[in-house]
C-alpha positions in Angstrom: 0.0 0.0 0.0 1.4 3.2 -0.7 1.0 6.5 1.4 3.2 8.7 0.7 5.7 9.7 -2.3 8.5 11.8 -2.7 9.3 15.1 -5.1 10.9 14.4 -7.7 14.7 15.4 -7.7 15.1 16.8 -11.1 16.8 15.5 -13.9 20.4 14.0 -15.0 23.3 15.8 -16.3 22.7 14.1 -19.5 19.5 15.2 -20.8 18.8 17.6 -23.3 16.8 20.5 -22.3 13.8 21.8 -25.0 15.8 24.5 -26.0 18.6 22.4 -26.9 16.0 19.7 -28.8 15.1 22.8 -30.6 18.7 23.7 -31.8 20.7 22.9 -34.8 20.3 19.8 -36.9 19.3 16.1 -36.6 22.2 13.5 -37.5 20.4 10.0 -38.0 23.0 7.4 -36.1 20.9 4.4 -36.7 17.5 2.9 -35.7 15.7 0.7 -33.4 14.4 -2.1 -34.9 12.3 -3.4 -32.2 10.2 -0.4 -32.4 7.3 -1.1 -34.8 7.1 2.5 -35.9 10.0 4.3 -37.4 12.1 5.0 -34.2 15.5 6.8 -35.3 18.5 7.4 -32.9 20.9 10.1 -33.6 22.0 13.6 -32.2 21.9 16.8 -32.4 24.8 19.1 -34.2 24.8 22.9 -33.8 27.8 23.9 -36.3 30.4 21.3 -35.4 29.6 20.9 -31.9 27.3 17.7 -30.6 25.1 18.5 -27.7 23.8 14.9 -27.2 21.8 12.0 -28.3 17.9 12.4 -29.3 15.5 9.8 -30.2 13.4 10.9 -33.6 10.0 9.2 -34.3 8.7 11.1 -38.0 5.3 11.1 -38.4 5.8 9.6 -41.6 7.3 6.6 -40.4 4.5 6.2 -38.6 2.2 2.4 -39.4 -1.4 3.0 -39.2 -3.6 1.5 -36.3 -6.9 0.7 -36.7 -7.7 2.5 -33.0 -5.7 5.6 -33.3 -6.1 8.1 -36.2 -3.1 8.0 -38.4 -0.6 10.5 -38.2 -1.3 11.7 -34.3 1.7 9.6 -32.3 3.9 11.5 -32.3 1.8 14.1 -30.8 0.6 12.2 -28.3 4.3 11.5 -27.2 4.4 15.4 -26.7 1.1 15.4 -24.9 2.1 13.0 -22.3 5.9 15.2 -21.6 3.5 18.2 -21.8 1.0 16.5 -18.8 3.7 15.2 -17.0 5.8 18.9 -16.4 2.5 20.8 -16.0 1.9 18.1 -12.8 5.4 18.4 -11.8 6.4 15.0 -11.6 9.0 15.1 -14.6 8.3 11.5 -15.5 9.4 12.0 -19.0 12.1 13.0 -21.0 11.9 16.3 -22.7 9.9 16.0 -26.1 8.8 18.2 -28.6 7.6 17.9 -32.2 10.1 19.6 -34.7 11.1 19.3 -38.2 13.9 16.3 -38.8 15.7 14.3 -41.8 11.9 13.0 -42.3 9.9 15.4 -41.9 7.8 16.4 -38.8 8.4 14.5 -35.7 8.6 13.6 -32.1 12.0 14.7 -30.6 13.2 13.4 -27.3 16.5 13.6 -24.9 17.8 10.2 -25.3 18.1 8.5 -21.9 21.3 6.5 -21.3 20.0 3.9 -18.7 21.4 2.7 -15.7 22.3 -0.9 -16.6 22.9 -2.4 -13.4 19.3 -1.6 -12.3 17.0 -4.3 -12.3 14.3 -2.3 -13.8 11.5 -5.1 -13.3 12.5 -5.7 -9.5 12.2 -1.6 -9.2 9.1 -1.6 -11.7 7.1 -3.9 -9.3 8.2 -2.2 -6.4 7.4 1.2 -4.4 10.0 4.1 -5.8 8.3 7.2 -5.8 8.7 7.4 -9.8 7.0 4.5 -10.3 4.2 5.6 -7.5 3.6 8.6 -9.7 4.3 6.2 -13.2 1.2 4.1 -12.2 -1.1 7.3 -11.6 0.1 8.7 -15.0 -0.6 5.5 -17.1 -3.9 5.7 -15.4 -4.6 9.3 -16.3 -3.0 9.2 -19.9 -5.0 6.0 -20.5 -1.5 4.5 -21.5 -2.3 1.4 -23.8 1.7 0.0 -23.9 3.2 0.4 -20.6 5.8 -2.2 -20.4 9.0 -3.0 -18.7 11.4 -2.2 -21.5 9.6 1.8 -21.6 10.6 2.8 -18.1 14.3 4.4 -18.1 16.7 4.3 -14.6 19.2 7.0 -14.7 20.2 8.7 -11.5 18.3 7.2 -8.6 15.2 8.8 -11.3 12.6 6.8 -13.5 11.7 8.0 -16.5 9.0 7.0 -19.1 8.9 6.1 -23.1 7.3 5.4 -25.8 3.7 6.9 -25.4 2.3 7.4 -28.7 -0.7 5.2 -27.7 -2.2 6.8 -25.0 -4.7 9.6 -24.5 -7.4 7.1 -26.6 -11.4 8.0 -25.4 -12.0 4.6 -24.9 -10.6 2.8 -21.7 -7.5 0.7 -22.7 -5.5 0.8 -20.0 -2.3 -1.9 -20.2 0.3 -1.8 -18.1 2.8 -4.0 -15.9 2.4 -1.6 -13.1 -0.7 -3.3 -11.3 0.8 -3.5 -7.6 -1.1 -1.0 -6.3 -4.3 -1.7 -7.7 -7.3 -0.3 -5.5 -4.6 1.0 -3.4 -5.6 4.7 -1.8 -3.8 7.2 -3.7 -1.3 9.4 -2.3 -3.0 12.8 -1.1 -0.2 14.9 -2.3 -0.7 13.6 -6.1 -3.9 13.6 -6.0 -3.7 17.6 -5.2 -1.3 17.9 -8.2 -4.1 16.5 -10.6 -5.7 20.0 -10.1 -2.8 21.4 -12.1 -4.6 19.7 -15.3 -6.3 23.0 -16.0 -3.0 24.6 -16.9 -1.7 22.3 -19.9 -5.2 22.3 -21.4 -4.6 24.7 -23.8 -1.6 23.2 -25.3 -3.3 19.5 -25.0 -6.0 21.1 -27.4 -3.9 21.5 -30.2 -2.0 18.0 -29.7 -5.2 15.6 -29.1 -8.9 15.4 -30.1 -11.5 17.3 -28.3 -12.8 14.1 -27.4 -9.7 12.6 -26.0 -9.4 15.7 -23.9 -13.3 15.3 -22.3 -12.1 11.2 -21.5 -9.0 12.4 -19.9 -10.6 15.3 -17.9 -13.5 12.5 -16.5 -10.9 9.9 -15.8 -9.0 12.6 -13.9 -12.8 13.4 -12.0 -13.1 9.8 -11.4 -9.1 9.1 -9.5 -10.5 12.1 -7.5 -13.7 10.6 -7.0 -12.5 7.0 -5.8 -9.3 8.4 -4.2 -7.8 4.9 -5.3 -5.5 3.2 -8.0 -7.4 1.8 -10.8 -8.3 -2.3 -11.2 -7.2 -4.3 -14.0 -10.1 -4.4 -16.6 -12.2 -7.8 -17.1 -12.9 -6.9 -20.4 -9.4 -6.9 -21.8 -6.0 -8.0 -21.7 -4.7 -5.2 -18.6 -1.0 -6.5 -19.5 0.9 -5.4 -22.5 2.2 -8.4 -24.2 5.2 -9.3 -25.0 6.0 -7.3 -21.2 9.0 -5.9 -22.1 
């Protein structure tokens, strides 16, 4: 059960600021082949200087889901960074949609993980990221949350890879189910009143509609006071896991 959580400690030396994401030009290092959509690694040049590694998604190298309207993940992926700072629990990496090698696409501050963590023995357990992680999926409706998406660096975790989320219908899976009907912690259920603020930049990210299911799923963790359950009606775990 979890009653309490920590504020988050900012982030690692490493990580690319907006401003920076917004600088210079894209050099494409190579790709990511387990990603199912066009996931591109490279960095970020201004003149002959480097400032770090980004991860590019371009909306054209986007496949096309029957459940999400084509041509909006990578939007999304901005959405959820865009949620995340305006609740101030910097749960994911700084994102923003710019113009690449391809075209239009999501940018983000590549994250060089931690690899002695075990990230499932800390993904099933009570850090305060993954307290806040659980509540997030919930509120972004976050369709894909799996173990290979969550990102130790720092004593930190950080979160990936949400192009599926924000969807009107309920399609909540996730590999974070341990505090399922658990009370949720009073402090981040304060911080859920800070929605209001990052509504006008959600509007030109996500459908109206996507924005009324996201404000009542916000009115209903408020209204229970408790983590949601798995659902009966669908698989609540993202297969494969990782």
């Amino acid at each position: 059960m979890v009653t309490s959580v920590q504020e988050p400690t900012g982030t690692a030396d490493n990580v690319l600021t907006l401003h920076e994401l917004a600088m210079g030009e894209i050099d494409i290092e190579g790709r990511l082949v387990e990603a199912s959509n066009a996931t591109l690694f490279g960095s970020i040049h201004v003149d002959d200087h480097s400032l770090g590694n980004v991860i590019y998604k371009p909306v054209s190298g986007e496949r096309p889901l029957w459940d999400f309207p084509h041509g909006t993940l990578a939007q999304r992926e901005v959405a959820a960074y865009e949620l995340s700072e305006a609740l101030g629990w910097d749960l994911v990496p700084p994102t923003l949609l710019r113009e690449g090698p391809y075209g239009l696409g999501m940018v983000q501050s590549w994250i060089q993980i931690d690899e002695e963590v075990e990230i499932v023995e800390v993904a099933q357990g009570d850090h305060p990221d993954i307290i806040r992680m659980a509540l997030f999926d919930a509120l972004i409706n976050n369709t894909d949350r799996k173990f290979g998406h969550l990102l130790p660096i720092g004593g930190r975790i950080y979160g990936c890879d949400h192009g599926v989320t924000f969807h009107q219908e309920d399609k909540l899976r996730t590999v974070l189910w341990q505090f399922r009907g658990d009370p949720i912690p009073q402090g981040l259920l304060a911080d859920l009143d800070r929605l209001e603020t990052v509504l006008p930049i959600l509007e030109e990210l996500i459908h109206p509609e996507e924005i009324a299911a996201l404000l009542a799923r916000r009115e209903s963790l408020l209204t229970s006071g408790t983590y949601p359950l798995p659902s009966q009606d669908w698989p609540a775990v993202p297969w494969p896991p990782f």
